[in-house]
N, C-alpha and C positions, 0 to 999 in steps of 0.2 A: 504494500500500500504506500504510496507518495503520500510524505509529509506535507500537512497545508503549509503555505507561502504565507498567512496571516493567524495572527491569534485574534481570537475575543475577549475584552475586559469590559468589565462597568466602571463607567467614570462616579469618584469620588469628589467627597468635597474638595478635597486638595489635588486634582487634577487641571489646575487653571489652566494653564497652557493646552493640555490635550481637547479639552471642552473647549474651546476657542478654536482650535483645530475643526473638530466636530461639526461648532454649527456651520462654520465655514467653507466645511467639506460639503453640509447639506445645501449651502444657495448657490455653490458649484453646480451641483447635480438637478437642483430643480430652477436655477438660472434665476436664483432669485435671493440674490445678497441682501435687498435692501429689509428683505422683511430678517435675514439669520444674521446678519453683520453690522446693519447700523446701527443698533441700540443693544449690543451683547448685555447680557444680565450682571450688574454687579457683584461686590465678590460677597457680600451679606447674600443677597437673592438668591445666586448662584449655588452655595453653599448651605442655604436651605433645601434650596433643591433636591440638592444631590442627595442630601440626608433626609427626605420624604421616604418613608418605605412605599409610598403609594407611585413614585416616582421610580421608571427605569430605562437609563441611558448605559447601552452597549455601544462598543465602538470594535469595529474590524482593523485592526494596525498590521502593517505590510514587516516583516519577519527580520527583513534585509534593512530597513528605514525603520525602527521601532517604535518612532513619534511620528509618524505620517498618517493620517486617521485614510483609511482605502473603503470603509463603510459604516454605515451606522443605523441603530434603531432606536426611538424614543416611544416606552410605552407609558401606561397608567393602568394603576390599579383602581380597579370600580368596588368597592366592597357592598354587597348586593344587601337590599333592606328584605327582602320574603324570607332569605335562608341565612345560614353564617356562610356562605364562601361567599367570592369576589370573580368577576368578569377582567382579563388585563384586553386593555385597548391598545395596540399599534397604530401608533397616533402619525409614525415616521419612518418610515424603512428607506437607504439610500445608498448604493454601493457607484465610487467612481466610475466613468466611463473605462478607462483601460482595464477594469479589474472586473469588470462583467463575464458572468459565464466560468466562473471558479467556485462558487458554490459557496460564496460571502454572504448572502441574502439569506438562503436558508442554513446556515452556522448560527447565522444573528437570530434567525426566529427560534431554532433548536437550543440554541444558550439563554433562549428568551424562558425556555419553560420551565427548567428546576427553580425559578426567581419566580414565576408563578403559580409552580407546586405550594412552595414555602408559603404565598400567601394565600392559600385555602383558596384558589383559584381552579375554576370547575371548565373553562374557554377562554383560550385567546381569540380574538376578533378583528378583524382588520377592512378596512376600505379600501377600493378599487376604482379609477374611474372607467367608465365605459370608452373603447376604443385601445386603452394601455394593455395591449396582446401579451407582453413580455411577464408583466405583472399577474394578470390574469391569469396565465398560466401557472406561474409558479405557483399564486394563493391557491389553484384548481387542486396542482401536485400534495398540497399540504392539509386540506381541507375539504371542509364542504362551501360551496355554492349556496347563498341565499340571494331572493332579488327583493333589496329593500328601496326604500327612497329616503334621501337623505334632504333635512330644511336645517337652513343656518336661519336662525331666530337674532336679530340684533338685540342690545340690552340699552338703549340712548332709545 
C-alpha cells in the first residue's frame, strides 16, 4: 500500500498560522478571498473557536511542505433536542486544485467521524449544489442521497 502524500490534523487554539493558512486555502478554492481573508477572526474569537467542542476544523497538510494547508473541512456539531445524540454538519469541504483526485476529501470526511463518534453523533450531513458532478459524486460514494430544498432566512 503507498503511503498518503498528506496527513490530517485539527487545528487548535494555538495553531495561528496554520488556520490563517486554512481559511486562505478555502477563498483559493472557492475564489472567494474577500469573504475567508479580509476580516480573518481575531486571536480571542479564533481561539474560542477552536476550543468549541461543537466546532470542527481539519486540515489536509502536504507531507513534503508540513505547513502548506492542500485541504480542509469545517464542520459543526448540532446537539439534537428529541434525543441525546447530535447531527455534525459539513458546513466546508475544500481540497486544492493540484491535489484533487488523491483521496484528500474523503480522508477529511473519514477523520471527520471518530470526532463525531465522540460527540454522540448519530449523521454526518453535508450540502451539495446542483450541477457540482465532482462533488456529487463523491457525497453519492459516501452516502445517501436526499433531495431537500435549502432557504437562507436573513436576521436585519
Amino acid at each position: 500500500m503507498t503511503p498518503t502524500p498528506f496527513t490530517i490534523t485539527r487545528l487548535t487554539p494555538a495553531d495561528t498560522a496554520r488556520f490563517e493558512a486554512w481559511l486562505t486555502m478555502f477563498g483559493e478554492v472557492f475564489a472567494d478571498m474577500e469573504t475567508y481573508t479580509a476580516a480573518m477572526p481575531g486571536k480571542a474569537y479564533r481561539e474560542e473557536l477552536l476550543s468549541d467542542r461543537n466546532f470542527i476544523a481539519l486540515a489536509a497538510m502536504d507531507k513534503e511542505q508540513p505547513e502548506k494547508v492542500i485541504g480542509g473541512l469545517a464542520a459543526y456539531v448540532l446537539p439534537k433536542f428529541e434525543q441525546e445524540r447530535s447531527e455534525v454538519y459539513i458546513y466546508d469541504l475544500a481540497v486544492t486544485e493540484p491535489r484533487r483526485r488523491e483521496g484528500i476529501a474523503t480522508a477529511l470526511i473519514e477523520a471527520l467521524k471518530p470526532h463525531a463518534r465522540a460527540r454522540g453523533a448519530w449523521v454526518i450531513f453535508v450540502q451539495a449544489d446542483h450541477g457540482d458532478a465532482p462533488v456529487i459524486a463523491l457525497y453519492t460514494k459516501l452516502g445517501t442521497r436526499e433531495e431537500v430544498l435549502h432557504f437562507d432566512i436573513g436576521v436585519g
